[in-house]
C-alpha positions as CSV (number, residue, x, y, z in Angstrom):
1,X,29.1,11.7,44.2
2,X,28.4,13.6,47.5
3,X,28.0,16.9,45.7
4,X,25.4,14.9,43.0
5,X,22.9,13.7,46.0
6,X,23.1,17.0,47.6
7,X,21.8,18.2,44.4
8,X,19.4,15.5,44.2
9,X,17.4,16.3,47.5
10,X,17.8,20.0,47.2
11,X,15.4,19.4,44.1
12,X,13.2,17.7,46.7
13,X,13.2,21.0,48.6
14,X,12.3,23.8,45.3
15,X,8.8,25.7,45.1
16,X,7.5,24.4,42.3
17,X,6.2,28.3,41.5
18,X,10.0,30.0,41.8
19,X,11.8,26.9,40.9
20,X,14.3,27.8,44.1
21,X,14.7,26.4,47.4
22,X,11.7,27.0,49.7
23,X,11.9,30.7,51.6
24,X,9.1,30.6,54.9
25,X,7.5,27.1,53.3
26,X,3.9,26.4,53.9
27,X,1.9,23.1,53.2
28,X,-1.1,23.3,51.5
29,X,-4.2,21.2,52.6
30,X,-3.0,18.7,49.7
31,X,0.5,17.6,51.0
32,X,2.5,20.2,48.3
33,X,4.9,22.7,49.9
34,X,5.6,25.9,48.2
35,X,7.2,29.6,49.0
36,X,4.7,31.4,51.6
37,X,5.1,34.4,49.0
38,X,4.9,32.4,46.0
39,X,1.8,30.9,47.0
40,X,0.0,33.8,47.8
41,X,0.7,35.5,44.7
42,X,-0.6,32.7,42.7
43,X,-3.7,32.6,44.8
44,X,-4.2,36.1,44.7
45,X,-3.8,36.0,41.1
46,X,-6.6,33.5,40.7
47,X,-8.8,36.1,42.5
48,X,-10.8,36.8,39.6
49,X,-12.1,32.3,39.7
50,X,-12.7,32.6,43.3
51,X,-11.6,29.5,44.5
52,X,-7.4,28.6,45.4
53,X,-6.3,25.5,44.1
54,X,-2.9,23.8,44.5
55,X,-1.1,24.9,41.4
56,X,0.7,21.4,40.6
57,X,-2.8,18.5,41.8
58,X,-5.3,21.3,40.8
59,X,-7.2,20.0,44.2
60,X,-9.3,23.7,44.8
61,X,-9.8,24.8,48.8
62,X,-12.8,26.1,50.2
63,X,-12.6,28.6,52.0
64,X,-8.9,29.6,51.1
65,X,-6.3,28.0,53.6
66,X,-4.9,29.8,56.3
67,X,-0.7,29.7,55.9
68,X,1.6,28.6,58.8
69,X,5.0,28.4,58.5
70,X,6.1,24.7,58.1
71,X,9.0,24.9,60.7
72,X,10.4,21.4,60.4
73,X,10.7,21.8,56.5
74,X,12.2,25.3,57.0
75,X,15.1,24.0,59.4
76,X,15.8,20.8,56.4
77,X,16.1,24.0,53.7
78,X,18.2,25.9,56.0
79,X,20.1,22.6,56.4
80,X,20.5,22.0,52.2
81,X,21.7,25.9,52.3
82,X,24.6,25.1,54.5
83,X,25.5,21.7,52.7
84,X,25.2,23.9,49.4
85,X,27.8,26.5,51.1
86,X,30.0,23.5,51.3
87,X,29.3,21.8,48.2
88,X,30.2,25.2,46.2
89,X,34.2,24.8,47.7
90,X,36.8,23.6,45.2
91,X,37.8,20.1,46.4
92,X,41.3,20.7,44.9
93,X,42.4,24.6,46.2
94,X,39.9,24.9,48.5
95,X,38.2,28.1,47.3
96,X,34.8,29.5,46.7
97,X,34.0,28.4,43.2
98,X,32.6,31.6,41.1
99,X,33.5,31.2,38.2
100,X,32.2,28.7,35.1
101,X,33.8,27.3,32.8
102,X,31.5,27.0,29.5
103,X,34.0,24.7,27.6
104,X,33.2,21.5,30.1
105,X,30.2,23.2,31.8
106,X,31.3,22.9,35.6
107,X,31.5,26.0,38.2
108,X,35.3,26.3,39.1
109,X,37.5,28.3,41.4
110,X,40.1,31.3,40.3
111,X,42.8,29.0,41.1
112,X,41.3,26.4,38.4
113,X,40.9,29.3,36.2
114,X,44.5,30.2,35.9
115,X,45.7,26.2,35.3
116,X,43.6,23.2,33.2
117,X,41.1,25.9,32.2
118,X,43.0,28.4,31.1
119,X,42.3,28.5,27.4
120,X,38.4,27.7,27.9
121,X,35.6,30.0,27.7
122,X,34.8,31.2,31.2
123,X,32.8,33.2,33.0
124,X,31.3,34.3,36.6
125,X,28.8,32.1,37.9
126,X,26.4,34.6,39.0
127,X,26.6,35.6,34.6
128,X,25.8,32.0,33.9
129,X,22.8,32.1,36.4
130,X,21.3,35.1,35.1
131,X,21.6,33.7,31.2
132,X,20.3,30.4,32.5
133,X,17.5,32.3,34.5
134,X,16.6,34.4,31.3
135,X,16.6,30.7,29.1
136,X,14.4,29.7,32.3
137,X,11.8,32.5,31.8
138,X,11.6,32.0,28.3
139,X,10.8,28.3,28.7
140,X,8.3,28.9,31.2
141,X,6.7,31.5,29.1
142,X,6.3,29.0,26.6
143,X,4.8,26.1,28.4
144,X,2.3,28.7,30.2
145,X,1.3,29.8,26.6
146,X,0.8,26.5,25.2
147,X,-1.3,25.9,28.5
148,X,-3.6,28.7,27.5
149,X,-3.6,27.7,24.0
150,X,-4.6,24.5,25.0
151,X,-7.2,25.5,27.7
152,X,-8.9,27.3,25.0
153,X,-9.0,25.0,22.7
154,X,-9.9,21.9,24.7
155,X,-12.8,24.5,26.6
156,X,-13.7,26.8,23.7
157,X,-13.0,26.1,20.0
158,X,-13.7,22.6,20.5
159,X,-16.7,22.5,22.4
160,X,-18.2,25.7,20.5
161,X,-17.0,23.5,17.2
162,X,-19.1,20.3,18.6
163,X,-22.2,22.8,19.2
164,X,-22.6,24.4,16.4
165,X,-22.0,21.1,14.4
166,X,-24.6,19.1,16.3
167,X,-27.0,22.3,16.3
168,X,-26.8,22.2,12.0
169,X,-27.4,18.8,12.2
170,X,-30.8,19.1,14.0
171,X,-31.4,22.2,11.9
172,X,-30.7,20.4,8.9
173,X,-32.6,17.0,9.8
174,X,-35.6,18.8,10.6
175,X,-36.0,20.3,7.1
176,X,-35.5,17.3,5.4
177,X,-37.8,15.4,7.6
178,X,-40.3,17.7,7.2
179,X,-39.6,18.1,3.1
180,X,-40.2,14.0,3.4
181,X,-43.1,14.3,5.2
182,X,-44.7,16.8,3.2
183,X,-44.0,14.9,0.0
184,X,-45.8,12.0,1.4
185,X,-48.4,13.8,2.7
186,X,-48.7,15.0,-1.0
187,X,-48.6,11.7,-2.4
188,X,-51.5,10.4,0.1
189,X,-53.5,13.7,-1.0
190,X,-52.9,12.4,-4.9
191,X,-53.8,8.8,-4.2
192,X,-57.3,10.0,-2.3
193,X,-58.3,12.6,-5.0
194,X,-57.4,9.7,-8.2
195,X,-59.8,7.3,-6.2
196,X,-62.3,9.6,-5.4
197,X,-62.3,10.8,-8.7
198,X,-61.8,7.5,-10.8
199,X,-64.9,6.6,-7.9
200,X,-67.0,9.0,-9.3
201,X,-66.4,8.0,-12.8
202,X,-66.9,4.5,-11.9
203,X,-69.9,5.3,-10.3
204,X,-71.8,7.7,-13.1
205,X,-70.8,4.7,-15.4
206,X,-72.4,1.9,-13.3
207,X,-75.5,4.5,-13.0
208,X,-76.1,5.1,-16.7
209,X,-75.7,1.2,-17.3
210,X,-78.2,0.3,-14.7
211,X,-80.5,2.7,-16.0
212,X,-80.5,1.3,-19.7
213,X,-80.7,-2.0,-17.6
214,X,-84.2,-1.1,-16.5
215,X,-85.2,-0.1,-19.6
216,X,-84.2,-3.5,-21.3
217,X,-85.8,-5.2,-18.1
218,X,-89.0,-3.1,-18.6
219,X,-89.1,-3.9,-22.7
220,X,-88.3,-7.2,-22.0
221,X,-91.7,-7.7,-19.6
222,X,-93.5,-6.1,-22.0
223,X,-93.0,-8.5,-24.9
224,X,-93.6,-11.3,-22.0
225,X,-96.9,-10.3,-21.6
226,X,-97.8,-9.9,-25.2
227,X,-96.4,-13.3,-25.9
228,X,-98.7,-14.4,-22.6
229,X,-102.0,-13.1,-24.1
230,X,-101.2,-14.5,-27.3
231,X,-100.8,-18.1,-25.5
232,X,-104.1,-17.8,-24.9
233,X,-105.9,-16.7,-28.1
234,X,-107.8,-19.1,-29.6
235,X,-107.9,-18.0,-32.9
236,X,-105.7,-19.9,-35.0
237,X,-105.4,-17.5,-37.9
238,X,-104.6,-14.4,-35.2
239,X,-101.9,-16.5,-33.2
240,X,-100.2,-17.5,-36.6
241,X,-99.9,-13.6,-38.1
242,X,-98.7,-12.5,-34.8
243,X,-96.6,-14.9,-33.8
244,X,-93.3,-14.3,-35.7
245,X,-93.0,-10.8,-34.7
246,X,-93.7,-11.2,-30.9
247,X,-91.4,-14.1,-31.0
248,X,-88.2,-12.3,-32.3
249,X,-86.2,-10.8,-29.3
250,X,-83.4,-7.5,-29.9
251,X,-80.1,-8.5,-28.7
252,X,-79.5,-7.1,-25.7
253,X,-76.7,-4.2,-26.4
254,X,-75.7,-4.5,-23.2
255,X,-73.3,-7.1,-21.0
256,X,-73.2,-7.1,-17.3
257,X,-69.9,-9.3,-17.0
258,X,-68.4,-6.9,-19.3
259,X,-69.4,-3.5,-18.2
260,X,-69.2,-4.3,-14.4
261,X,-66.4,-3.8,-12.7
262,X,-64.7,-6.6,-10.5
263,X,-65.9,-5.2,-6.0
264,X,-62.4,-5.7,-5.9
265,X,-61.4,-3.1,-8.2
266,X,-59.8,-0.5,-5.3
267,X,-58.1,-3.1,-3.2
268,X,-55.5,-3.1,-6.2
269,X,-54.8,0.2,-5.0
270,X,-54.4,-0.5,-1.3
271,X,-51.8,-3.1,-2.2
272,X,-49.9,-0.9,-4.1
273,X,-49.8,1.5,-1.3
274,X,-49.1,-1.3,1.2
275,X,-46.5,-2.6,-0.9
276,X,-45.0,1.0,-1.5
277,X,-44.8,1.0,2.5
278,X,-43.2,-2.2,3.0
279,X,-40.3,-0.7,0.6
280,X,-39.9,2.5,2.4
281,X,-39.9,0.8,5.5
282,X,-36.5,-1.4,4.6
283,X,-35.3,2.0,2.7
284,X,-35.6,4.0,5.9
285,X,-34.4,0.6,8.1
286,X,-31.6,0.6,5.8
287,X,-30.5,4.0,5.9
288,X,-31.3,5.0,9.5
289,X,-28.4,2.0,10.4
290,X,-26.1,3.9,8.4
291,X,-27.1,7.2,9.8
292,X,-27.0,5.7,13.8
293,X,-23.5,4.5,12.8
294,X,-22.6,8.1,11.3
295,X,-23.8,9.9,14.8
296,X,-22.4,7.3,16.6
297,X,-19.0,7.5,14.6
298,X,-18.5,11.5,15.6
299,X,-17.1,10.0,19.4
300,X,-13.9,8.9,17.6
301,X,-13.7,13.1,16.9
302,X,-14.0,14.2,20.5
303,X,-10.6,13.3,23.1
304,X,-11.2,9.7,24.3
305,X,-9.6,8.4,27.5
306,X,-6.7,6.1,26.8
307,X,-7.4,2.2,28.3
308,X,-5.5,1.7,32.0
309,X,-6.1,-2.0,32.2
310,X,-5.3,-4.4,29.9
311,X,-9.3,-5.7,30.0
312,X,-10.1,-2.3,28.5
313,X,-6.9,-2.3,26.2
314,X,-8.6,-6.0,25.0
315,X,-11.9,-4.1,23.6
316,X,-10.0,-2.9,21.2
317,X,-8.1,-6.2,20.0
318,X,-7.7,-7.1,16.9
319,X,-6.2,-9.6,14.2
320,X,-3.6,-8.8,12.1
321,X,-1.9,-11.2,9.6
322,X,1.2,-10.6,7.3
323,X,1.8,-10.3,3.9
324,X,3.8,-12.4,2.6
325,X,4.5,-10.2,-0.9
326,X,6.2,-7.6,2.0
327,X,8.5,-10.4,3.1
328,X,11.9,-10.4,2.7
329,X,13.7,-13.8,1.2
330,X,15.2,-14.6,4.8
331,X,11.9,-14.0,6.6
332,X,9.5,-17.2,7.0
333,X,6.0,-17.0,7.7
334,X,3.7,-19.1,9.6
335,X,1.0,-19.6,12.5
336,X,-1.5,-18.1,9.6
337,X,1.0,-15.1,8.8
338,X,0.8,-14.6,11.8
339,X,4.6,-15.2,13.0
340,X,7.9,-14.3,11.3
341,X,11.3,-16.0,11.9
342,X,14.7,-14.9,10.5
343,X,16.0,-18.1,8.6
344,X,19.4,-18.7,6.8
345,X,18.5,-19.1,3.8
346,X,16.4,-17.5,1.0
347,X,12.7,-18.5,1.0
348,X,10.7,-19.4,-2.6
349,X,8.6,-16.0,-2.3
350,X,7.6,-15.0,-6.1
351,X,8.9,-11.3,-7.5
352,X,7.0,-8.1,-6.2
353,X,7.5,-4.9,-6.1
354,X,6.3,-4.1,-1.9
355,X,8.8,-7.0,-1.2
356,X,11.5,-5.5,1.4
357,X,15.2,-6.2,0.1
358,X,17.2,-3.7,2.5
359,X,16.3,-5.1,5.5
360,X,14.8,-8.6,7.5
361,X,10.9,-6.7,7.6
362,X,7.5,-7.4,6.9
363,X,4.6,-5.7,7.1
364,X,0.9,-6.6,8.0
365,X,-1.8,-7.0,4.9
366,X,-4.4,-5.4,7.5
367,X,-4.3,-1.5,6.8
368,X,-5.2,0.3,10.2
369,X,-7.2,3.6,11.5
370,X,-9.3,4.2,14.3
371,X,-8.3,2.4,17.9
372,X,-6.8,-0.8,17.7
373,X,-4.7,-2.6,20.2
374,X,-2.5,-6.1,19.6
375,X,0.1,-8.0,21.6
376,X,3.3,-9.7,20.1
377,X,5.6,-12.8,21.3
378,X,9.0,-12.8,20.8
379,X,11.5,-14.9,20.8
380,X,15.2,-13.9,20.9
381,X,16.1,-9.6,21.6
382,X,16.8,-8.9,17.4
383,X,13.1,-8.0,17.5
384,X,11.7,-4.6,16.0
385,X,8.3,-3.9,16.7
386,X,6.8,-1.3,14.5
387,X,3.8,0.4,12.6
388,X,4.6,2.3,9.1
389,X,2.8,3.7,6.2
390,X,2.5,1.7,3.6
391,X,4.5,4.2,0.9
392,X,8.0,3.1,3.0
393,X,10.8,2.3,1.3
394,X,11.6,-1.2,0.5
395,X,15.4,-0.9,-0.2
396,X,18.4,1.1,0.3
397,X,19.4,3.6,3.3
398,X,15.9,5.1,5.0
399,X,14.3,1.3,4.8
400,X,14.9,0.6,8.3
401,X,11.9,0.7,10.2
402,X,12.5,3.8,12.2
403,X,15.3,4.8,10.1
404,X,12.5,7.9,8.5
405,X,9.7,9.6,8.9
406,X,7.1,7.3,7.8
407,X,7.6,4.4,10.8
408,X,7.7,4.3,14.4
409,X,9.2,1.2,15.9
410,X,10.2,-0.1,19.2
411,X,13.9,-1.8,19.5
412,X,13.5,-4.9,21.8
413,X,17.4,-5.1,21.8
414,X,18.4,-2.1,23.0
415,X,15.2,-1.5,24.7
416,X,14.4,2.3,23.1
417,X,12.3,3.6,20.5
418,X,13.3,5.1,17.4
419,X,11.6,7.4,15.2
420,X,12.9,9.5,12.4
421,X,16.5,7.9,13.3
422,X,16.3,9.8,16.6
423,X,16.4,7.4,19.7
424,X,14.3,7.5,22.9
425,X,15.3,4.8,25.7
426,X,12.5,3.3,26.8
427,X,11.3,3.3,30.6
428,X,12.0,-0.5,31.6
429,X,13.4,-2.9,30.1
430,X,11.3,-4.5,27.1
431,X,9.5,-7.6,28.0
432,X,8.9,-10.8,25.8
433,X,5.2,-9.8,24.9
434,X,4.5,-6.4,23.7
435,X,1.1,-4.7,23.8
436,X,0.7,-1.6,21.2
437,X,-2.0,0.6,21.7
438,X,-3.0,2.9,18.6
439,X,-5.7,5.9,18.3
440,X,-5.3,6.5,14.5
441,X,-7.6,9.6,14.7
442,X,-5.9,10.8,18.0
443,X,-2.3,10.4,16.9
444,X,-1.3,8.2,20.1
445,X,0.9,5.2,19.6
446,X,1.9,3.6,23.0
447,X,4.1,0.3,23.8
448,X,3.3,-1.8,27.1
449,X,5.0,-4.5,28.5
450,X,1.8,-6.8,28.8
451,X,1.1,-8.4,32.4
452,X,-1.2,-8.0,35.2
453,X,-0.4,-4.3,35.5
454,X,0.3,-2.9,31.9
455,X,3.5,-1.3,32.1
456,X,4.0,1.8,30.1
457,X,7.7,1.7,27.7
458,X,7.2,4.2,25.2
459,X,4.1,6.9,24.1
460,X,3.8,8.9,20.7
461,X,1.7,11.6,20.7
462,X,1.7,12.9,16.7
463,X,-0.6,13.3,13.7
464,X,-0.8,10.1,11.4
465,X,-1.0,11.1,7.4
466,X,-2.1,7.9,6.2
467,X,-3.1,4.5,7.4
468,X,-0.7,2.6,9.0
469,X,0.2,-1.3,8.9
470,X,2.0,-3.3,11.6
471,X,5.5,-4.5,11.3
472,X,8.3,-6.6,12.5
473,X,12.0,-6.6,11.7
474,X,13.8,-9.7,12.9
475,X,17.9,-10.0,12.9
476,X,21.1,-10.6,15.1
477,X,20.5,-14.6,15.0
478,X,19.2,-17.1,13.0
479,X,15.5,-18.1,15.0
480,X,14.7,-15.0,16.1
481,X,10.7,-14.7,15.8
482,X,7.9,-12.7,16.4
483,X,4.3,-13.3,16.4
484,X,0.8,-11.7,16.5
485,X,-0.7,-13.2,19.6
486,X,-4.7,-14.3,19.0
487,X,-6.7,-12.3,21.8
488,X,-9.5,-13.5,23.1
């Protein structure tokens, strides 16, 4: 036990850059302690950006930090060097321990060499460091890669992606706006020339009637002031031969109600225009919603920042229900289908072919993608709480939520998480009420114990196939339930 703390604070006491105890530490402005050589390399290495930072908080320093030897934290290394002398002493024979022993994985002594690990794989300790150190350098390697990898994708591909995207867009927009407005424009041009046209036809008509109009006008005064004259002859005999043929009138060839056309003959026209307008106006109202919801909907491509409090984990509530053709027999359903308990007997649920027989689940009818974020109450620890594609098995080994690769699922019992039959404890112990956070497009799946502070169990980071659909598994004793909570 003594040797185990001693290791524990000499871990205290590494350079976070060599991954050995400190040699000459300094403090940087930031409160992190590191090798004086180790951190002037990395500075100097960072030459090139101009501006030192603190290689594990990032925090930069301007102008770069002069370095003093931190004498009180070099006297506590040399201290943890001397207790590590003592610590490396075989507690049974009393000598230096140099060799290890591969079979049980411990440093041991010659003496312990010759007796209860004789037969075992063995050998010196400073050959084990240097594999170890090689393993070490290799793993490093690694994570620095992935750090590039990832640097350049988060700064470069992605951003260069979003860019050229948004720039085609505009590009894109602009041409068919201006396509739309020239075919209107077109349309306005063909409407002007038809009336102007149709009002020059209109208009040589109405001329050529208004001129035979005189002309009947001018006959008809004539014959008016024959038949006037004759009123006024006195001879009989003259008046009676003339008569008849001044008295007969031509019918007029010619109608006015019928050959004029109506003053409001063009406002037909304006209301068809207006009336076109009204319907592009609820087109484009209509279809600019869908395309404001289509630019709006690209955030859920770009890296959002995951809710702290549970107010911001509440904007993305939502309700889920279950469905009861998913249940098995010993499951009842209530609250809405909102809560599950495990009964002992078989409940009157109709044949289907989703319905689980292997084991006590249920799954939600709600299918889920995007950000969604719900809370659970349980009652009794034989509580699973899980998501899954819908395609799971119902029966047989693999049903199990968290049994294969198609659920993830959080084990209230035994307070870990389980995915792809590989266990994870979880960090505390599993409260009754269970938040679950998922980012669908983002492939995050995190569990909370739900109170003031939202405190983190479990977090999946992955890349979701299909939609996925809440679930429970209830067992261990008869009563057991869990339930959807309604959020507010």
């Amino acid at each position: 036990m003594a040797q185990r703390g001693i290791q524990l604070d000499s871990a205290k006491f590494c350079c976070s850059i060599c991954l050995d105890l400190l040699k000459d530490p300094v403090t940087v402005p930031c409160g992190h302690s590191y090798c004086m050589s180790c951190i002037k390399r990395f500075w100097d290495g960072e030459e090139k950006r101009k501006i030192p930072s603190c290689p594990q908080c990032r925090q930069t320093f301007t102008p770069r930090p002069v370095l003093g030897k931190n004498t009180m934290l070099a006297e506590i290394v040399e201290e943890m060097k001397k207790m590590g002398l003592q610590a490396n002493i075989c507690s049974r024979h009393d000598e230096v321990m140099k060799i290890f022993c591969r079979t049980d994985q411990q440093c041991i002594c010659y003496l312990c060499s010759m007796n209860e690990h004789k037969a075992h794989h063995k050998v010196s300790a400073a050959a084990e460091r240097t594999k170890r150190q090689k393993e070490l350098g290799l793993s490093r390697q690694k994570i620095q890669q992935r750090i590039q990898d990832t640097e350049k994708d988060v700064k470069v591909q992605e951003v260069e992606a979003i860019n050229c995207s948004a720039d085609k867009a505009v590009e894109d927009s602009e041409k068919i706006f201006t396509e739309l407005i020239r075919l209107i424009d077109k349309r306005r041009s063909d409407v002007k020339q038809q009336i102007r046209s149709q009002q020059k036809e209109e208009a040589s008509r109405a001329e050529e009637l208004q001129e035979k109009l005189k002309q009947e006008i001018a006959e008809l005064r004539r014959k008016d002031a024959e038949l006037e004259q004759l009123s006024h002859t006195e001879d009989h005999t003259h008046f009676r031969h003339n008569y008849p043929s001044l008295s007969r009138l031509s019918e007029s060839t010619h109608s006015p109600s019928n050959n004029i056309r109506p003053l409001s003959y063009f406002e037909d026209v304006t209301a068809a225009v207006s009336e076109l307008r009204e319907k592009l106006q609820d087109l484009l109202s209509e279809e600019w919603s869908k395309i404001s919801l289509t630019v709006t909907g690209v955030d859920v491509l770009l890296p959002q920042p995951e809710p702290k409090t549970r107010a911001e984990f509440l904007q993305y509530s939502c309700q889920i229900t279950l469905d009861p053709n998913t249940a098995h027999r010993r499951l009842s359903l209530s609250e809405g289908n909102r809560k599950v308990t495990l009964t002992g007997k078989d409940q009157s649920y109709p044949p289907h072919q989703e319905r689980f027989t292997g084991r006590f689940q249920v799954l939600s009818r709600e299918s889920l993608t995007g950000r969604h974020y719900w809370e659970v109450e349980r009652s009794g620890s034989g509580v699973f709480i899980a998501v899954a594609y819908k395609d799971i098995r119902r029966t047989g080994n693999g049903s199990g939520f968290g049994c294969n690769d198609k659920s993830w699922t959080l084990d209230c019992h035994y307070n870990q998480f389980i995915h792809n039959s590989i266990k994870t404890p979880t960090s505390v112990r599993v409260s009754s009420r269970v938040g679950v956070y998922l980012d669908h497009t983002a492939g995050i799946l995190s569990f909370y114990n739900v109170s003031e502070t939202m405190t983190l169990l479990h977090r999946v980071q992955t890349t979701f196939t299909q939609p996925l659909h809440a679930g429970f598994m209830v067992y261990l004793v008869s009563g057991a339930s869990a339930e959807f909570c309604q959020l507010k």
